[in-house]
Backbone as ProteinMPNN parsed JSONL, in Angstrom:
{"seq_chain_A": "XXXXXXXXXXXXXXXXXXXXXXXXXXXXXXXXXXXXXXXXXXXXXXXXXXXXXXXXXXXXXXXXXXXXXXXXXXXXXXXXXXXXXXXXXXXXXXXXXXXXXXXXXXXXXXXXXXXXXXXXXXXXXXXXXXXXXXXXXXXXXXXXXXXXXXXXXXXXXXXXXXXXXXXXXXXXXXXXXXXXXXXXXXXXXXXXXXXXXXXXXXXXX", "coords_chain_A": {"N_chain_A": [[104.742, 188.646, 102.02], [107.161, 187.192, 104.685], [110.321, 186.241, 105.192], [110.627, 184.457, 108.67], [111.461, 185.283, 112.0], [113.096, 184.562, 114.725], [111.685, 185.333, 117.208], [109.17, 184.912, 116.273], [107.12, 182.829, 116.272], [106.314, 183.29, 118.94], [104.245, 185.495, 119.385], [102.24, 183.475, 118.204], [98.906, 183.221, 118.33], [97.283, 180.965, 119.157], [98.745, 179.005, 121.3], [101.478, 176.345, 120.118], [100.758, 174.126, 121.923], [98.588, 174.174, 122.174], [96.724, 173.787, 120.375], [94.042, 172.396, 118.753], [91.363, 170.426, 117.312], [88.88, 170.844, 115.051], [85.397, 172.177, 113.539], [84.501, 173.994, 110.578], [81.879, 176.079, 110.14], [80.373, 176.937, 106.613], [78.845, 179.961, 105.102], [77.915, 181.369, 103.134], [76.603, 180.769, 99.58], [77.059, 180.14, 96.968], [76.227, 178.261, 95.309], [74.128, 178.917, 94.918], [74.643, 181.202, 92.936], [73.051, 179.647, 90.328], [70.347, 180.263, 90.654], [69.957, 182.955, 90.39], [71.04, 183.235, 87.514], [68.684, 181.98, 86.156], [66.605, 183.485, 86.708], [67.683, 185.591, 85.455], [67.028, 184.568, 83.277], [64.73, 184.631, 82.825], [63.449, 186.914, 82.471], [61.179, 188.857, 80.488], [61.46, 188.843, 76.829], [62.029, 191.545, 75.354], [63.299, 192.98, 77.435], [65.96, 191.526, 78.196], [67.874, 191.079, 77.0], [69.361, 193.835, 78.54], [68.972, 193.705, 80.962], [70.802, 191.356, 81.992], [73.185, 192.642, 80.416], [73.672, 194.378, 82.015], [73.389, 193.314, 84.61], [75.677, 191.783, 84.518], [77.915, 194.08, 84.324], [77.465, 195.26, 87.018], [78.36, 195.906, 90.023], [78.831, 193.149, 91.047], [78.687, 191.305, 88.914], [81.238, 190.06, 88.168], [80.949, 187.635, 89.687], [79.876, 185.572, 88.486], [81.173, 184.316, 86.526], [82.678, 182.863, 88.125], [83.303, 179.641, 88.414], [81.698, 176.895, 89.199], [81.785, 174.804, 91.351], [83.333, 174.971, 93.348], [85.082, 173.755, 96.201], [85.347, 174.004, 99.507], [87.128, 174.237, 102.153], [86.935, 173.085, 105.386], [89.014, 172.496, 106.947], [91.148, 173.418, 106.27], [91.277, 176.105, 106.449], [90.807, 176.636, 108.907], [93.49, 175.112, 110.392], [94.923, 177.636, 109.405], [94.117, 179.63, 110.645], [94.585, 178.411, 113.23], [97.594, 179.501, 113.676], [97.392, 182.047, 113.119], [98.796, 185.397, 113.838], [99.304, 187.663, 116.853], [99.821, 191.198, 116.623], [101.009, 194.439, 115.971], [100.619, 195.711, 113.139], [97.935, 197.269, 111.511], [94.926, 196.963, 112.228], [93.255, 196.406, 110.548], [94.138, 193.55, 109.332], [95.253, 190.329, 109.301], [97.469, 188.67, 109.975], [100.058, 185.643, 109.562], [101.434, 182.759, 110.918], [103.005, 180.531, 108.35], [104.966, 177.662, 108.145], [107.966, 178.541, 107.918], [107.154, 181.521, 107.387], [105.843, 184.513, 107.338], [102.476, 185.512, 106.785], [100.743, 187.94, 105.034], [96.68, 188.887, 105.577], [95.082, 191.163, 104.09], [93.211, 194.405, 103.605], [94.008, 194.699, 100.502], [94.56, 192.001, 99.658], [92.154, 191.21, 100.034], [90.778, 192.495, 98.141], [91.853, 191.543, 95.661], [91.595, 189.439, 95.488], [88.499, 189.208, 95.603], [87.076, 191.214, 94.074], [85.472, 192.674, 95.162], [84.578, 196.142, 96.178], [85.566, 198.201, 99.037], [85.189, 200.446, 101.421], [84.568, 203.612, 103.712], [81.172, 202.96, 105.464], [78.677, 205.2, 103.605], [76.557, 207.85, 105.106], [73.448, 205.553, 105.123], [70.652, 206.928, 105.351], [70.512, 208.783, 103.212], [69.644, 207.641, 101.121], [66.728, 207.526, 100.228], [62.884, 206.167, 99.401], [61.364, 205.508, 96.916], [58.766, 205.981, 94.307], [56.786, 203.606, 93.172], [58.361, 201.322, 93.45], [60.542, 198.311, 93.512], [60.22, 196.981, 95.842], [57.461, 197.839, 96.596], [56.014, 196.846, 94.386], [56.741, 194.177, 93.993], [56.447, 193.448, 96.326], [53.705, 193.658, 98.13], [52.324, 193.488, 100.245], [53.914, 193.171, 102.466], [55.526, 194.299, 104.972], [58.059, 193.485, 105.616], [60.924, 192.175, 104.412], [61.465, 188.705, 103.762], [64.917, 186.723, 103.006], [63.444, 184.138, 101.88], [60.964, 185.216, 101.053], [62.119, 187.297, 98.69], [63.464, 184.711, 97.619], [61.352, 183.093, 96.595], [59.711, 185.504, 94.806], [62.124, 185.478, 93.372], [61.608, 183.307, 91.595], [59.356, 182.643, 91.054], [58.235, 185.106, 90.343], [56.638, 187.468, 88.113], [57.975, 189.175, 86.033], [57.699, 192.765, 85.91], [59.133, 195.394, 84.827], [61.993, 196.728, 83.154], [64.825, 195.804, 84.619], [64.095, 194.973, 87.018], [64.755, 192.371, 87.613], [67.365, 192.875, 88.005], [67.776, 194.297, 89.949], [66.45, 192.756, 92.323], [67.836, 190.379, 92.142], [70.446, 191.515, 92.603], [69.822, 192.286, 95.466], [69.629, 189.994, 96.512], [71.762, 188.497, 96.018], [73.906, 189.788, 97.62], [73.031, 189.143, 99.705], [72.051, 186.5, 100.599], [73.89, 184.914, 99.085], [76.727, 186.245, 99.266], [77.123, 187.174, 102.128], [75.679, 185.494, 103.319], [73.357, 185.377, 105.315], [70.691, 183.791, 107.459], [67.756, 182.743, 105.819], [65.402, 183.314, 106.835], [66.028, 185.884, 107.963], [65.166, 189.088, 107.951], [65.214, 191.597, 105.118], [67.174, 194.305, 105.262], [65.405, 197.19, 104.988], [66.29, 199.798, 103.748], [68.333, 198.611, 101.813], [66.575, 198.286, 99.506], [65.776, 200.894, 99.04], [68.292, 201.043, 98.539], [69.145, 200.351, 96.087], [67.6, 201.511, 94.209], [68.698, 202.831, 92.932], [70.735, 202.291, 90.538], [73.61, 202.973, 90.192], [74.518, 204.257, 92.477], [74.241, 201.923, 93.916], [76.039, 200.027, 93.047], [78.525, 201.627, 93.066], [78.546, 201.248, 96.634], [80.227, 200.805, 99.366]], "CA_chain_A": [[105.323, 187.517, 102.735], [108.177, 188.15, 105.103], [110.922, 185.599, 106.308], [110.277, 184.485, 109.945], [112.354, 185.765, 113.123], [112.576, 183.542, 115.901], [110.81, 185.636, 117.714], [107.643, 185.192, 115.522], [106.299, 182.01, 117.435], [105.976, 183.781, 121.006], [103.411, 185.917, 118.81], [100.886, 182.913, 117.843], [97.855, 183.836, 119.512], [97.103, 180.125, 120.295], [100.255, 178.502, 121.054], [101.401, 175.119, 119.701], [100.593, 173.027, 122.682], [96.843, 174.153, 122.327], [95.958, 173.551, 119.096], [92.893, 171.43, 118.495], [90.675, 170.012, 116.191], [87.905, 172.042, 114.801], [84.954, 172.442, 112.57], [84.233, 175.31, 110.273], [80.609, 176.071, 108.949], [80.343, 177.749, 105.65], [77.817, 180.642, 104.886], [78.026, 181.458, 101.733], [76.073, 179.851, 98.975], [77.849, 179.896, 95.143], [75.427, 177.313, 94.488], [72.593, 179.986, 94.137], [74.481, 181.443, 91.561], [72.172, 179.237, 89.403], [69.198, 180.529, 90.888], [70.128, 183.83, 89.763], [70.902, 183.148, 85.99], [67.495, 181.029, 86.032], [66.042, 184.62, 86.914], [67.689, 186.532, 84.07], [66.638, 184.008, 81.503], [63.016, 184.234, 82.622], [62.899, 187.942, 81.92], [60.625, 189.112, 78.942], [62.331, 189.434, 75.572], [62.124, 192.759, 75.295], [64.454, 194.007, 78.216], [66.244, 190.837, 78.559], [69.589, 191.843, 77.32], [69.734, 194.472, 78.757], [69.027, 192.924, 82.388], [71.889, 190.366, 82.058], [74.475, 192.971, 80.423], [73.752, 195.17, 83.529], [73.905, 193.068, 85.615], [77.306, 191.395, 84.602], [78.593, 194.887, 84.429], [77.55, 195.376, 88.221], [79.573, 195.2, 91.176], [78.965, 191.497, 91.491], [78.811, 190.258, 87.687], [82.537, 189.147, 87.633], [80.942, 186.157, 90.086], [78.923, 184.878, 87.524], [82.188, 183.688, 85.402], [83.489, 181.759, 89.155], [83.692, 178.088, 88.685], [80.545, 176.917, 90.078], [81.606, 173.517, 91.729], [84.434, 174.943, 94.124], [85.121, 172.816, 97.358], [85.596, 174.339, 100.527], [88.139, 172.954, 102.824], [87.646, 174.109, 106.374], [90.405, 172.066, 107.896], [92.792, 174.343, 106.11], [90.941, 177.542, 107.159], [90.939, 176.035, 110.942], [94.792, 175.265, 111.049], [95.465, 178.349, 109.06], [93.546, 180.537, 112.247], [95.74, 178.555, 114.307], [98.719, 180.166, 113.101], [96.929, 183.777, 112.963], [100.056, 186.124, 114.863], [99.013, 188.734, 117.544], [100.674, 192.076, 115.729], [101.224, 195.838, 116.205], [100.371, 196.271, 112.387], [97.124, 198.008, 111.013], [94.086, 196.721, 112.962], [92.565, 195.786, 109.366], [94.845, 193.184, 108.874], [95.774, 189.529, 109.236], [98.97, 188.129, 110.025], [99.953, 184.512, 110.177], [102.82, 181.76, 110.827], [103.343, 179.049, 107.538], [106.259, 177.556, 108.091], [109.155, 179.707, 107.939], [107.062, 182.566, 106.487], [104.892, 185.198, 107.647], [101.898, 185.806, 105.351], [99.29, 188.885, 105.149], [95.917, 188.888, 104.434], [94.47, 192.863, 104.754], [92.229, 194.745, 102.287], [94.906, 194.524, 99.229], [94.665, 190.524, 99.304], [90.58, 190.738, 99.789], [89.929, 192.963, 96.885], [92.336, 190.765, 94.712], [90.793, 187.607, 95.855], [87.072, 189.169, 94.815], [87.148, 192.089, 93.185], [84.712, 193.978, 95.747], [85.024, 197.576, 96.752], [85.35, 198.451, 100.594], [85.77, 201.848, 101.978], [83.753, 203.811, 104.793], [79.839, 203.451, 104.605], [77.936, 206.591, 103.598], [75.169, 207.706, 105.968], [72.174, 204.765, 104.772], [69.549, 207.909, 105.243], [70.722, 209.693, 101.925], [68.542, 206.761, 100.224], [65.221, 207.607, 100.227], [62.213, 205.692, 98.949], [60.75, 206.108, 95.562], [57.709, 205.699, 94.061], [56.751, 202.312, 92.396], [59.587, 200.641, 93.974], [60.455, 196.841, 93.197], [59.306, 196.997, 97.051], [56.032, 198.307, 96.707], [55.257, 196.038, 92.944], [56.452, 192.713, 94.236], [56.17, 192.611, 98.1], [53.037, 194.967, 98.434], [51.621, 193.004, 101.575], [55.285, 192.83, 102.988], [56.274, 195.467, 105.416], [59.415, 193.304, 106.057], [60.588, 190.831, 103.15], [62.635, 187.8, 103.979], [65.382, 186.223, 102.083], [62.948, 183.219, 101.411], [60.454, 185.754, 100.245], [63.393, 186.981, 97.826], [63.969, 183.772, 96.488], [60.057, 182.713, 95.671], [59.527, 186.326, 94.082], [63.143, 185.089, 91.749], [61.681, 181.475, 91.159], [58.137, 182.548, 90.642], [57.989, 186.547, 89.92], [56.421, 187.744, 86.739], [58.73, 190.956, 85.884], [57.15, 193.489, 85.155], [60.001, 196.263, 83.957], [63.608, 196.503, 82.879], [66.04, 196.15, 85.625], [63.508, 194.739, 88.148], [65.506, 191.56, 88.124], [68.488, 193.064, 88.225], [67.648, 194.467, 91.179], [66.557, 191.814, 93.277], [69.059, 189.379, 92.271], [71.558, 192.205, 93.086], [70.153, 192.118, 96.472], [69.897, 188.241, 96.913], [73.334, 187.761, 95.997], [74.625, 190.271, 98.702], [72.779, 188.63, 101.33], [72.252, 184.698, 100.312], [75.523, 184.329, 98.378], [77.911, 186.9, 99.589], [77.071, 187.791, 103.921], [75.159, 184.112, 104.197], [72.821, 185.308, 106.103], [69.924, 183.146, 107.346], [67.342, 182.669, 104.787], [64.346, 184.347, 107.833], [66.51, 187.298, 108.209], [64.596, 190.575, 107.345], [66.382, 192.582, 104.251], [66.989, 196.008, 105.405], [64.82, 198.271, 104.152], [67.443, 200.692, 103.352], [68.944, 198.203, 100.435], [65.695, 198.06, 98.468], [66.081, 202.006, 98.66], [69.307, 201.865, 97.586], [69.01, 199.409, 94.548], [66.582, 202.038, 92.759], [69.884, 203.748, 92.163], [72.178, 201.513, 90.627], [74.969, 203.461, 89.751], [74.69, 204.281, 94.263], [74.197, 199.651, 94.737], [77.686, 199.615, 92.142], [79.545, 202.185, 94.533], [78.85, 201.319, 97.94], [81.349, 200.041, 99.724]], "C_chain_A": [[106.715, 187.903, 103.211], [109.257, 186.785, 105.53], [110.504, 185.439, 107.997], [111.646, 184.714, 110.511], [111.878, 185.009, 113.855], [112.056, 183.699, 116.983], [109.113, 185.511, 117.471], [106.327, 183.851, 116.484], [105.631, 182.563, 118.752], [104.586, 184.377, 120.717], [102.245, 184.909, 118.273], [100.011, 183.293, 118.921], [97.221, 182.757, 120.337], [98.429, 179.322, 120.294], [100.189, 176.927, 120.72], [100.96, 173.662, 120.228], [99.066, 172.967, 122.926], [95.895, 174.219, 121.463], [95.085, 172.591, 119.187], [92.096, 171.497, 117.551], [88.971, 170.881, 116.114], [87.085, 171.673, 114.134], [84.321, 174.274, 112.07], [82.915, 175.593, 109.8], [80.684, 177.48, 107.849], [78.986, 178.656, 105.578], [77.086, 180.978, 104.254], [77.136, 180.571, 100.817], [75.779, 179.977, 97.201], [76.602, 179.359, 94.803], [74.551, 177.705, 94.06], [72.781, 180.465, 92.884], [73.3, 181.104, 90.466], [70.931, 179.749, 89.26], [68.933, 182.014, 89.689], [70.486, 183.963, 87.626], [69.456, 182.549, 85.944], [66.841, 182.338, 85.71], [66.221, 185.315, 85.777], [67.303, 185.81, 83.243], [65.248, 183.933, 81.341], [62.842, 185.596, 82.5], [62.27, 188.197, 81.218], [61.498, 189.228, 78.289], [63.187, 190.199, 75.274], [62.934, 193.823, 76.332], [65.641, 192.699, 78.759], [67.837, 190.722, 78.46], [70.073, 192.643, 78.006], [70.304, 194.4, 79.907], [70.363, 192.556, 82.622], [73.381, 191.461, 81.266], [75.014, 193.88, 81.224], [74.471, 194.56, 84.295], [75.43, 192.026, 85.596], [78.385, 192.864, 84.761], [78.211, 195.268, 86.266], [78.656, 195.239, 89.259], [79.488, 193.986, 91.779], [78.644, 190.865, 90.163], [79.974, 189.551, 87.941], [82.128, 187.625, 88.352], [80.319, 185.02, 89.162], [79.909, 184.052, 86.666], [82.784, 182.692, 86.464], [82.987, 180.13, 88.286], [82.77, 177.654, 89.951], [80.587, 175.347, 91.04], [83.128, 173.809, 93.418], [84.222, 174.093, 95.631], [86.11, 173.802, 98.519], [86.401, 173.447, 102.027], [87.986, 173.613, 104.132], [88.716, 173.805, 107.529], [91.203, 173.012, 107.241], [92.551, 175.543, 106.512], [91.047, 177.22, 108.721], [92.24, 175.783, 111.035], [95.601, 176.867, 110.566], [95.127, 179.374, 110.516], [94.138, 179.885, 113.27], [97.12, 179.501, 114.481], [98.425, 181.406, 113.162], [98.004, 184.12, 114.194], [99.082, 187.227, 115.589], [100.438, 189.944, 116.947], [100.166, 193.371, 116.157], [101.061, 196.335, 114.778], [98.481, 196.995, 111.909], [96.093, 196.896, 111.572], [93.047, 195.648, 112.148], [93.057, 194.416, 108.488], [95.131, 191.957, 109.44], [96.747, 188.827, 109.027], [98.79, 186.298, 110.386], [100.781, 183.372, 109.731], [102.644, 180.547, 109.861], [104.863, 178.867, 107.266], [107.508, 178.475, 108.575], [108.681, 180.857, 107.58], [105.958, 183.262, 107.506], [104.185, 185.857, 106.949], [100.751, 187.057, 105.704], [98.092, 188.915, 104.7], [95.084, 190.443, 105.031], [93.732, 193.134, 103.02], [92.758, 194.764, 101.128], [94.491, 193.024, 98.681], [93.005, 190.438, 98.789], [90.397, 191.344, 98.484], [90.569, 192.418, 95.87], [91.641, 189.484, 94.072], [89.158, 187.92, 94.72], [86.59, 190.334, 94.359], [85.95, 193.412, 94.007], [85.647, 195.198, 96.572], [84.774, 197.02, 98.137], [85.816, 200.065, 100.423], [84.758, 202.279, 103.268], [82.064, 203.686, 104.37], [79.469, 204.8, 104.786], [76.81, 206.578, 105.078], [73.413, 207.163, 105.59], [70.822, 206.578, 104.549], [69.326, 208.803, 104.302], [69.72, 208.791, 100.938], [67.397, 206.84, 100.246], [63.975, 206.776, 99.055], [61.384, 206.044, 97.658], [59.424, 205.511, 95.396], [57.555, 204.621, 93.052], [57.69, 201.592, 92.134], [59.663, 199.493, 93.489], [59.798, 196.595, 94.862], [57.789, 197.01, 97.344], [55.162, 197.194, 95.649], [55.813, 194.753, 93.573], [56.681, 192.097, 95.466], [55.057, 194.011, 98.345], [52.333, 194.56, 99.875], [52.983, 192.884, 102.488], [55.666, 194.19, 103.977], [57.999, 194.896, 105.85], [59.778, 192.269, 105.021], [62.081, 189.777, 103.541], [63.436, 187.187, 103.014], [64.711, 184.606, 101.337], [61.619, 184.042, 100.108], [61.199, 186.396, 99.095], [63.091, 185.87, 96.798], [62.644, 183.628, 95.613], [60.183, 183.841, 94.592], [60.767, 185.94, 92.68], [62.738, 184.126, 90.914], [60.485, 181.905, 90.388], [57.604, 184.134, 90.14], [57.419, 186.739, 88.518], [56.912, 189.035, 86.7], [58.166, 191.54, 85.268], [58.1, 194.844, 84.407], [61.022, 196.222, 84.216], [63.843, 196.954, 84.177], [65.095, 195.657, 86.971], [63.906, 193.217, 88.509], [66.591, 191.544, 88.786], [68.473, 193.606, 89.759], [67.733, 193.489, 92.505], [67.391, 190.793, 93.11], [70.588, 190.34, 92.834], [71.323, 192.312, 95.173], [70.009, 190.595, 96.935], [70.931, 187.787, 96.993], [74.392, 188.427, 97.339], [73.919, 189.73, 100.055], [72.547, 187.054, 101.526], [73.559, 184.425, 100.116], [76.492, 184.855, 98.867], [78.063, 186.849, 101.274], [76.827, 185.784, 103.877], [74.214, 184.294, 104.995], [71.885, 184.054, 106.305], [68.663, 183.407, 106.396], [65.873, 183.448, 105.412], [64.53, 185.572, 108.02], [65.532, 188.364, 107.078], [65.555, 191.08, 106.577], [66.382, 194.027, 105.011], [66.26, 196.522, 104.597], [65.619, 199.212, 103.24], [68.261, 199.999, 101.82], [68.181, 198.161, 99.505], [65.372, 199.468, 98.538], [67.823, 201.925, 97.938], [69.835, 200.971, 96.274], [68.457, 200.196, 93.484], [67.778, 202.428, 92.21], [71.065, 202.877, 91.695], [73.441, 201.789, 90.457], [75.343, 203.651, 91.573], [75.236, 202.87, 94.486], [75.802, 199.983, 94.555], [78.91, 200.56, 93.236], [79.553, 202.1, 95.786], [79.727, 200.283, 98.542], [81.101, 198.859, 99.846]], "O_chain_A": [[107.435, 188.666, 102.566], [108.746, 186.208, 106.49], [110.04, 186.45, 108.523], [112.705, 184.498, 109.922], [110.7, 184.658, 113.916], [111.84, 182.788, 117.783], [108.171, 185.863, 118.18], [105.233, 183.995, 117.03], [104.611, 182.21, 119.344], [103.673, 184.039, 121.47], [101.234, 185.488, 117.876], [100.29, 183.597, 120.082], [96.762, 182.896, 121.471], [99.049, 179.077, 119.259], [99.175, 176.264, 120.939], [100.816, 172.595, 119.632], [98.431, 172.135, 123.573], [94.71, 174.539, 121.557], [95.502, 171.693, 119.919], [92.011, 172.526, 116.881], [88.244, 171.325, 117.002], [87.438, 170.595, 113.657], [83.937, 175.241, 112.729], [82.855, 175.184, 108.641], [80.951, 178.645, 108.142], [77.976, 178.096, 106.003], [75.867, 181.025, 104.419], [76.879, 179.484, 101.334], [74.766, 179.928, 96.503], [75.89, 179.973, 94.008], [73.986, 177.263, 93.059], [71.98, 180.442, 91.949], [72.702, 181.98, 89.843], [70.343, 179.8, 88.18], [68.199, 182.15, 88.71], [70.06, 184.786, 86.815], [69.042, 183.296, 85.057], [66.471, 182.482, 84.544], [65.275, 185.681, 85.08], [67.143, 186.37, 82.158], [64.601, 183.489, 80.393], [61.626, 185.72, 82.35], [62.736, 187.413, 80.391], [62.526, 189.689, 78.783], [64.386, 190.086, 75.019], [63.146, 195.024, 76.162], [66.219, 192.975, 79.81], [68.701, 190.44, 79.291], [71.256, 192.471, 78.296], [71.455, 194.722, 80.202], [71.092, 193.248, 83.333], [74.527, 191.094, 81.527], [76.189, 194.232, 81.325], [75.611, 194.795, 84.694], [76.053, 191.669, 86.596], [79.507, 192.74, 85.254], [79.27, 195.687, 86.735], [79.651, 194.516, 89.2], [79.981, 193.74, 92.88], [78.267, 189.701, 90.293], [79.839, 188.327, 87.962], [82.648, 186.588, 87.938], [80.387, 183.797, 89.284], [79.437, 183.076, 86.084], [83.375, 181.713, 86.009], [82.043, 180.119, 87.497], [82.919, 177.883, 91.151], [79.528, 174.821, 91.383], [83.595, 172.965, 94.183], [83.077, 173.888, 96.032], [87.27, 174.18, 98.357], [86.164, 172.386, 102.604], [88.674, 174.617, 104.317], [89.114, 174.436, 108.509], [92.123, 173.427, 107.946], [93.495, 176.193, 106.962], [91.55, 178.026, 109.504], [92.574, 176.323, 112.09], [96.609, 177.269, 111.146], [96.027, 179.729, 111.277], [94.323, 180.537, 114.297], [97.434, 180.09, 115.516], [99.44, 182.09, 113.294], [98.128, 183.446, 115.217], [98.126, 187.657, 114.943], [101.633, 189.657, 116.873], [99.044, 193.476, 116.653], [101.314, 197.54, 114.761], [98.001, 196.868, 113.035], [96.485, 195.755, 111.329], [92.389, 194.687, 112.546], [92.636, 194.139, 107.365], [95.436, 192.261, 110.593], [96.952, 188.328, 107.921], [97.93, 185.746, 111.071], [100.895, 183.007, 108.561], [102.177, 179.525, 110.365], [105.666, 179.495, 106.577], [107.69, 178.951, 109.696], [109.599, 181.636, 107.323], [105.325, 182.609, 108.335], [104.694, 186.798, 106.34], [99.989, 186.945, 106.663], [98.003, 188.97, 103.474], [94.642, 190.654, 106.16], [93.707, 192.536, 101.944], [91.847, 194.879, 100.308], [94.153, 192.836, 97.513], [92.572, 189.929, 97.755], [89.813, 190.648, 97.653], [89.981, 192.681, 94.82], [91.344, 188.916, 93.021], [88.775, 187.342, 93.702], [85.362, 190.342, 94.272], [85.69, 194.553, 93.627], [86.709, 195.235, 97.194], [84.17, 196.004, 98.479], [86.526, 200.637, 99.595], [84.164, 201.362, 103.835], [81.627, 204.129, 103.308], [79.764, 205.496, 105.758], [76.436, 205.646, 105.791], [72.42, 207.885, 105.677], [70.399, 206.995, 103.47], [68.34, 209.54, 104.28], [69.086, 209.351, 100.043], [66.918, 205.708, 100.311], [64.255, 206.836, 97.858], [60.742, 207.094, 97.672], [58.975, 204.671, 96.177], [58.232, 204.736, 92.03], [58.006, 201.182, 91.018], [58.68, 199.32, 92.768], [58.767, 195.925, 94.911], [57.139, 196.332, 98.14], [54.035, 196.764, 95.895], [54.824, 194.026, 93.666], [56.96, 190.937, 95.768], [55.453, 195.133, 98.663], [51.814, 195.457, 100.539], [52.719, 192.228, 103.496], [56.172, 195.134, 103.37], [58.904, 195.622, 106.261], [58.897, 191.454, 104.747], [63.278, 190.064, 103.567], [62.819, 186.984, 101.968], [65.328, 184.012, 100.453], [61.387, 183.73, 98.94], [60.746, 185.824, 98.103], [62.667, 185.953, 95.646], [62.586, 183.872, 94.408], [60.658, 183.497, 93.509], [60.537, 186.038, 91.475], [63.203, 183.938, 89.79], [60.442, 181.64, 89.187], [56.525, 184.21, 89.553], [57.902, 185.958, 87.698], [56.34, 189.959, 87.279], [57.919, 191.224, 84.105], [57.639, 195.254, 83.342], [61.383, 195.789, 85.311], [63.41, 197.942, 84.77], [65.523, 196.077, 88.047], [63.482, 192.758, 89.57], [66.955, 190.802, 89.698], [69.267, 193.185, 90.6], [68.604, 193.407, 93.371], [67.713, 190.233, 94.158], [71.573, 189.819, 93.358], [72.242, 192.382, 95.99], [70.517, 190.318, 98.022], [71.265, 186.879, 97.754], [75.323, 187.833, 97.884], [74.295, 189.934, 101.209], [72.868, 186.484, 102.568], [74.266, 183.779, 100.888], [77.424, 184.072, 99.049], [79.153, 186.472, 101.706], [77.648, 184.978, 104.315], [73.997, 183.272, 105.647], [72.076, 183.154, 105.487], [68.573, 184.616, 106.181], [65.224, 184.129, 104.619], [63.626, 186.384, 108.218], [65.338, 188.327, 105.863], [66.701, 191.136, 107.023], [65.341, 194.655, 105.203], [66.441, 196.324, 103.396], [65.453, 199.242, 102.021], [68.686, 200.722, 100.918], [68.729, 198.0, 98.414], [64.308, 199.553, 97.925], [68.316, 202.631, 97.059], [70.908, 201.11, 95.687], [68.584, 199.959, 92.282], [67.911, 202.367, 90.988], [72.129, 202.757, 92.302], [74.333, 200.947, 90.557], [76.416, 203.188, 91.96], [76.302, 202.595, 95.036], [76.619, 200.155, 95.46], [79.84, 200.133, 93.92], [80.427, 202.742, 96.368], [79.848, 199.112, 98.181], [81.994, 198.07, 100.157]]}, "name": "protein", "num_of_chains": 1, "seq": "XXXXXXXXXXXXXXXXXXXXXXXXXXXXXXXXXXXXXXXXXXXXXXXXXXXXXXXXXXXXXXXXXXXXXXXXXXXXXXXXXXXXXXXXXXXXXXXXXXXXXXXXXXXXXXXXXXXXXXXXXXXXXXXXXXXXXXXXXXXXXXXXXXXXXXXXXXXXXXXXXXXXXXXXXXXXXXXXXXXXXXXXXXXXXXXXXXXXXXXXXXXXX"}
């Protein structure tokens, strides 16, 4: 956060006389969380710890401890993007006028905020397909599997071996809960190759 210069106004990108009223739609959907614990508790017995201490150690357990009732405000995200500054700093980066102050939000703030990695992606084609995939055992008529197909297989799946929850809730949560996508959208192929490897899922950017 920087003091403002009275030059910093000339820099809003929409200026004050053209501000207007907005709505924001959200994408995201916390509320699945639940879905996903529902999933680890219907595991068998017999690999059921193991599932759930995986997958809190994953690169998306710490969400599991969020505060599952949060309220989304997008009038304050809509006047705050009024205020967003046009800037000569790092391309990756968000600038923007409160008050007297000029505030940043760039990849330091995001990985504070939620604890995910970023960096460059690898080249997807290093993932190659394995044999007796969670792909192949619980979408075998599927050449494309949607995030609705997803959810049934979480709601209604009978697991058949360790870590085959962990899996697909690891990719449900990056594309229901985390991106938002639409719930028709095709998964990439490429992520249900690169789930066999979880120590690969936990490092990619």
């Amino acid at each position: 956060m920087t003091k403002m210069t009275s030059s910093m106004k000339e820099l809003l990108k929409t200026v004050k006389g053209d501000w207007f009223k907005g709505k924001l739609t959200r994408h995201d959907h916390f509320e699945a969380l639940a879905r996903i614990d529902d999933a680890l508790n219907r595991v068998p017995e017999e690999f059921a710890i193991q599932d759930r201490r995986r997958f809190m150690s994953s690169c998306f357990g710490h969400f599991m401890s969020m505060h599952r009732e949060l309220k989304f405000s997008g009038g304050v995200i809509h006047h705050l993007l009024l205020r967003e500054l046009d800037h000569d700093w790092p391309t990756d980066e968000m600038w923007f006028l409160l008050g007297n102050h000029v505030v940043r939000f760039s990849k330091v703030e995001f990985n504070l905020i939620t604890g995910l990695r970023f960096g460059v992606v690898p080249d997807i084609s290093m993932y190659v397909a394995v044999e007796n995939s969670i792909h192949q055992r619980y979408f075998p008529a599927h050449d494309e599997v949607s995030l609705d197909d997803l959810r049934v297989a979480l709601t209604h799946g009978e697991f058949q071996k360790a870590y085959d929850v962990l899996k697909l809730c690891l990719i449900y949560m990056l594309n229901w809960i985390l991106i938002g996508v639409d719930k028709r959208v095709k998964i990439p192929f490429w992520q249900f190759r690169l789930v066999e490897n979880l120590n690969a899922f936990d490092a990619f950017p």
